[in-house]
N, C-alpha and C positions, 0 to 999 in steps of 0.2 A: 504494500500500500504506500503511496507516496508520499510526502511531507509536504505540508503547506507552506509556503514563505512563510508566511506570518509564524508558524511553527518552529522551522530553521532559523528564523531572526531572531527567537526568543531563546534558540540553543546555543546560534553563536553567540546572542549578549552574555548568557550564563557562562559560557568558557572563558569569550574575554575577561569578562569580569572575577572570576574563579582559579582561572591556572596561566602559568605562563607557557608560553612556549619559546622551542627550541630546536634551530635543524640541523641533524646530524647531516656530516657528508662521510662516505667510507667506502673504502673499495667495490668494485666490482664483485658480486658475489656474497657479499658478507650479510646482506640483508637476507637471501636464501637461508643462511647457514643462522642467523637470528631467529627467523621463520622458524626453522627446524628446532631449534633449542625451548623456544617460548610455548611451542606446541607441545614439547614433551612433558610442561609445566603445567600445561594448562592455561595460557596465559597468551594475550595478545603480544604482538612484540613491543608495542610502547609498553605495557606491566611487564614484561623480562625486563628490558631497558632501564624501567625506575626500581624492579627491584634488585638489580646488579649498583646500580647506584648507590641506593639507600644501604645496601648490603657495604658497599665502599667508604663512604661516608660516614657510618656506623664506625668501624675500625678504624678510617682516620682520623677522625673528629671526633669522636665521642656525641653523633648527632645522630638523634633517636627518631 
């Protein structure tokens, strides 16, 4: 079923307004091999992404 503008407007104001974003650039390939990792998780690859992050983060910073 498809989404209204008025719908998608109110999605993208909630993002903007809610998270940042950020664009990875990275080799040839390595989004596949992401794919494959995030899928064995369960996980879309932005959630593999922030939780290799947050998993980083954690260890180096002591940020929870």
């Amino acid at each position: 079923m498809p989404v209204s503008k008025k719908q998608q407007a109110c999605v993208n104001r909630y993002v903007k307004e809610n998270y940042d974003r950020i664009n990875v650039t990275m080799a040839k390939g390595r989004k596949e091999i992401l794919r494959q990792a995030a899928e064995k998780y369960g996980l879309s690859i932005n959630g593999y992404i922030n939780l290799a992050i947050a998993e980083k983060l954690e260890k180096d910073m002591d940020v929870e």
